[in-house]
N, C-alpha and C positions, 0 to 999 in steps of 0.2 A: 464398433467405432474405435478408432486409434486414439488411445488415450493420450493426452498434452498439458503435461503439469508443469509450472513453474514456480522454483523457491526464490523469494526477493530478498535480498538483505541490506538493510543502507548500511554504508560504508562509514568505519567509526562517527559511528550516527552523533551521538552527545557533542562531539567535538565538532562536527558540520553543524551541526548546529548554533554553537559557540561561533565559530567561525564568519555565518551569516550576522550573529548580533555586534562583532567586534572583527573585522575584517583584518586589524592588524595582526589576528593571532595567523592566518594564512602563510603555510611556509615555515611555519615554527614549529619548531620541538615543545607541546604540550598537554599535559593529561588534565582531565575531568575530573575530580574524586575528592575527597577528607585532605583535612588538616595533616601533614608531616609529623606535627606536634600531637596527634590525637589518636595516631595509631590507625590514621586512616588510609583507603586504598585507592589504588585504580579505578575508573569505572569505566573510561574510558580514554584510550591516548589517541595522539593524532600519527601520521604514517614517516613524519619525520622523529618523532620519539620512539619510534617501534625500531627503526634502524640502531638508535642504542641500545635495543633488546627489553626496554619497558615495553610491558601486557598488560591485559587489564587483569583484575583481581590480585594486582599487587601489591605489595604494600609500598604507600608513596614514600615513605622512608628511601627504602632501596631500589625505588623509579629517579629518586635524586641522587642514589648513590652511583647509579650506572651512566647519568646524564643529567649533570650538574647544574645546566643551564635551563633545567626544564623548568616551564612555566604550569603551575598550577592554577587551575581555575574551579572554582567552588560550582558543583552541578545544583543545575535548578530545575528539577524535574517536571514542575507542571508547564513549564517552555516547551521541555521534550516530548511532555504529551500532548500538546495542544501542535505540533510536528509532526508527532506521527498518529493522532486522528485526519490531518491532510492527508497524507501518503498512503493512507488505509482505504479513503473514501475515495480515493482514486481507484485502486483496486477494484472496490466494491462496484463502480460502475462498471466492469470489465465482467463479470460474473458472478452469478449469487454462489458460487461455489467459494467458496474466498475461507481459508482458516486464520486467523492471526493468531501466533504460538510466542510472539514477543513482543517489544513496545517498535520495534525494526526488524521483525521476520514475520512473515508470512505466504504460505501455500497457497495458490489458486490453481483449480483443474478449468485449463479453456477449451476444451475436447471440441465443445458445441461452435466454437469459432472457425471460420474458413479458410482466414490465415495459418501458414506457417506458422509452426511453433519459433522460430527465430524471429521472424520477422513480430507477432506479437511479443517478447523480450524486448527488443529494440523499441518499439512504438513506447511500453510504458518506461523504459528506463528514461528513455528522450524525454516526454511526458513529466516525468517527475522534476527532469533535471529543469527543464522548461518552466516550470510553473511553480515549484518550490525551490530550485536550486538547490538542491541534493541529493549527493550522489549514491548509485546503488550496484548491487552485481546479481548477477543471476542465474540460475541454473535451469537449465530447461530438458525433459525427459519424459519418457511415457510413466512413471511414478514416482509419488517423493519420495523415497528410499533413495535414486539414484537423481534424483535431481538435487537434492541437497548436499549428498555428497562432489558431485558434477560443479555447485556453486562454491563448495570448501576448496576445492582442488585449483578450478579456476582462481581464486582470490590468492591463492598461497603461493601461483606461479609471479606474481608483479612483486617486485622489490625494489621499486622505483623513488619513495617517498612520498608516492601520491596513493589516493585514493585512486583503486585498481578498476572499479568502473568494464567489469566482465561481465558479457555470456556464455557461458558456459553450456553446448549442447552435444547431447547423446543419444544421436538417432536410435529410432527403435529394430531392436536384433541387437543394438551392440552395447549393450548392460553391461555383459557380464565380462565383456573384452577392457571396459571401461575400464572397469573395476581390479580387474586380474591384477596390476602391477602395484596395488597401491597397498599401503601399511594396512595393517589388520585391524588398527585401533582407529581409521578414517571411517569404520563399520558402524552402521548406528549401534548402541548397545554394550558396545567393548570400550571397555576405561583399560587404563595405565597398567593396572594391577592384572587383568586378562592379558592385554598383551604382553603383558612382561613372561607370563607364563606360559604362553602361546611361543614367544622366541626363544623361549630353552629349549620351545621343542625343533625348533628350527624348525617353523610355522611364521615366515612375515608378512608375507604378501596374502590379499584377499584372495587371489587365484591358490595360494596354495590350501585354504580356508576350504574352498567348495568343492576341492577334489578330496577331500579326508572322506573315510566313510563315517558314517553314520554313528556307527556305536564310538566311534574316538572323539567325535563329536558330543556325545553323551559325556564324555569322561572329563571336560570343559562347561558342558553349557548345561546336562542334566534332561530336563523336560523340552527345555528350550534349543536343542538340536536341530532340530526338522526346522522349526524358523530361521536358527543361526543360517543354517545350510542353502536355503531360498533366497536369504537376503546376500551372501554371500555371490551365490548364481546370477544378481541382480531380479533376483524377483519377487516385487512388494503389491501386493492387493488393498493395501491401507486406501479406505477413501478421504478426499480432501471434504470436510463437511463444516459447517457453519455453526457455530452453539449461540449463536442472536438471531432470534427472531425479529423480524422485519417490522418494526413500527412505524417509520414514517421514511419518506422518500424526501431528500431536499439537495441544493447544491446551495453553495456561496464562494465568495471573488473578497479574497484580501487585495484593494487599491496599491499600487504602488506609491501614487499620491494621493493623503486624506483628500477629502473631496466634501463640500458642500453646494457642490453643484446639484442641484434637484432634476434638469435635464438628463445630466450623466447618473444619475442614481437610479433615476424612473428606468431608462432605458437598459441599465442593467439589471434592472428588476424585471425588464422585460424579458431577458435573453435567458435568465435564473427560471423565471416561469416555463418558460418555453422548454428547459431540459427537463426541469421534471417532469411535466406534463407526458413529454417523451417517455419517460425513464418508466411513469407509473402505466400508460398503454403499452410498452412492452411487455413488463411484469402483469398485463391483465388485473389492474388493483387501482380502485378507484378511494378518493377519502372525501372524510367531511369539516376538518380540520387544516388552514391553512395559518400560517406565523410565519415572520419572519422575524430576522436576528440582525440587530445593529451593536456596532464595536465601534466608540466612538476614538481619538486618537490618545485619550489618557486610557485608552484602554479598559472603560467602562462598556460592559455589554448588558443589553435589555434583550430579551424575548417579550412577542406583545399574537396573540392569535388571535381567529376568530370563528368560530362554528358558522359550515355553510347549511343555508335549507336545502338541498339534496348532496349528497358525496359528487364527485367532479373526480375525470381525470383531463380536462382540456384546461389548455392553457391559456386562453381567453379570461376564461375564469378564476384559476388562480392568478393569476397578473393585479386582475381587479379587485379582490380583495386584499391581497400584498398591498398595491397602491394605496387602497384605505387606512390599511394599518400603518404605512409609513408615513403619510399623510397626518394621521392621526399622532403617531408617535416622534417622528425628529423636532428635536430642538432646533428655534432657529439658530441660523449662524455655528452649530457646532458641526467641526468637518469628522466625517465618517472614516472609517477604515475599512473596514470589514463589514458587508453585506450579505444577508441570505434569504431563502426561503426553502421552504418545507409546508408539506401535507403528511398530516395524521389521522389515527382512526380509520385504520385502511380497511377492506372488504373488497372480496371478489364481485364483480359489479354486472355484466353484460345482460345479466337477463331483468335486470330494470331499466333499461332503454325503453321498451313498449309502453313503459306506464306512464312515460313520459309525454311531453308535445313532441310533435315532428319536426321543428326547427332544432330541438336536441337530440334527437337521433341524427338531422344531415349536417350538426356542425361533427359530430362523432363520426360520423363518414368520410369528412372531410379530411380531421385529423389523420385518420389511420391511412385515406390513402397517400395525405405530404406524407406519412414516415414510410410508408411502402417506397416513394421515393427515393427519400432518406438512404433506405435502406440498401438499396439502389443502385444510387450514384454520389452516394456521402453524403453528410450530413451538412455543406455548404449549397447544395444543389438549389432550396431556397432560401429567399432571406427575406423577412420584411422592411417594405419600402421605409417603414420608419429609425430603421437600422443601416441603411446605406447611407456611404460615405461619413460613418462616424467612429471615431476613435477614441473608446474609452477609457482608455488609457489603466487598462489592469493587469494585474500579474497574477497573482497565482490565485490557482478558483480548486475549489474542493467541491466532489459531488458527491 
């Protein structure tokens, strides 16, 4: 199988982020980081301060000396990660292959997908931009080696002042064409101090990297030669692999408006069921554990579960118990933000359907063959009648 990796990176992520909570900073020259007075740095800038040559990891001292009118904003990093666990569980519904290597980069291999490798780029940068409103770029290629490079290159071509908002793709066969004309330090592995040594030898480009032989190779990189040399060719074998184990399966819908509407909350409890349910028969993974997660608008969050008597992957049933729980748990009159659900205590399931009654093995029949559908002819192909013609009015939803 033709391998289809893609590196995602949001676009000076901290500052989009800033951005969404304070919309006047849009258009402005401003960084992310410490006090000026405290010796503090960069952590991140926006693409209009990057024009006066502030980076991040600089020190903000000399971010105002080069762009006097920059505006500093104090980072608040549990914002940023409660941003990019959104942007991640997106991911994750795309493939259990998925690496997250920063709190804004992460590798997924979609090999198993039947799309184009462009065409899925496109779907999730849209997806992201859609539902969380930030922005990303991306590199797409038969390995991260050259898909990460593929997404530095692309980003480094926009000098616009905007978030550059690239895909970046490099059919397969053309790795090492890719790579030929670029600096030797764009190479995963070579810092500043390599190539600085590498262009005394009048060594710049990775094309001239991979025609050295072998032993001059040794006399730079030591043991590490025959790797340098492959990755240089563009060829990387690294797999993209997951270090979290799979504990629980859920989605949730941050409202655009709080809502104490109990109609619109049931029924997006309904739609919340109805994905995972999905999510956990695809995965073959049935639980016994369902909770859901309420975020009221001062930004208080409760978690509330409940142990079911047999594991469940249908959505009937998780709905029904979610309803209990919410039922049981919302305050009146306080409006919601943020809704979810989830099932835990997960277990490979199929071969306890028989010990079951027959009405639960053919509502399990059932299920699988709507998502055969699904599968099909999309995932709008059906909809329940208690879901038509209504508008929830939500925005961004994490699975």
């Amino acid at each position: 199988m033709e391998r289809k990796i893609l590196h995602l990176d949001l676009d000076a992520f901290f500052c989009a982020v800033e951005e969404l909570l304070n919309p006047d900073l849009k258009g402005k020259a401003f960084a992310v980081g410490g006090s000026p007075n405290s010796r503090g740095v960069v952590s991140s800038c926006s693409y209009p301060a990057r024009q006066f040559g502030v980076r991040s990891a600089m020190p903000m001292g000399r971010a105002l000396a080069l762009c006097p009118h920059l505006i500093v904003v104090r980072h608040r990093f549990g914002v940023y990660e409660e941003a990019s666990d959104q942007v991640m569980a997106i991911l994750r519904n795309y493939t259990p292959l998925f690496q997250q290597i920063s709190i804004d980069e992460a590798f997924l291999d979609v090999s198993d997908l039947p799309q184009p490798i462009g065409a899925i780029a496109r779907e999730l940068q849209q997806r992201i931009d859609r539902e969380l409103h930030l922005p990303c770029s991306i590199g797409a290629a038969s390995n991260k080696l050259v898909a990460k490079v593929a997404n530095d290159f692309g980003k480094s071509q926009v000098r616009t002042g905007k978030a550059p908002r690239q895909i970046t793709v490099v059919p397969p066969g053309e790795e090492a064409s890719f790579l030929a004309p670029l600096d030797v330090q764009a190479l995963w592995g070579i810092g500043p101090k390599t190539a600085q040594r590498l262009h005394a030898r009048a060594i710049h480009t990775i094309g001239q990297l991979a025609e050295l032989p072998l032993a001059e190779l040794q006399y730079f990189f030591g043991k590490n030669a025959l790797d340098v040399q492959e990755k240089a060719r563009g060829i990387d074998h690294s797999a993209v692999h997951s270090e979290r184990e799979v504990k629980s399966v859920s989605n949730e819908v941050t409202f655009s408006r709080d809502t104490s509407d109990m109609e619109q909350l049931l029924d997006t409890l309904r739609r919340l069921s109805d994905k995972v349910g999905y999510r956990m028969r695809q995965a073959r993974l049935m639980g016994s554990v369902v909770q859901i997660k309420l975020r009221y608008e001062d930004f208080t969050t409760l978690t509330r579960q409940r142990r079911l008597s047999n594991p469940t992957d249908l959505d009937d049933e998780i709905f029904s118990a979610a309803e209990e729980l919410l039922r049981d748990t919302l305050a009146p009159g306080r409006e919601v933000r943020l809704i979810g659900v989830g099932v835990s205590q997960l277990s490979e399931p199929y071969q306890q359907l028989a010990l079951w009654e027959d009405t639960r093995a053919q509502k399990e029949q059932l299920a699988l063959a709507i998502d055969a559908l699904k599968e099909k002819y999309g995932k709008n192909i059906i909809t329940r009648g208690s879901q038509v013609k209504k508008n929830p009015k939500t925005g961004a939803e994490k699975d």
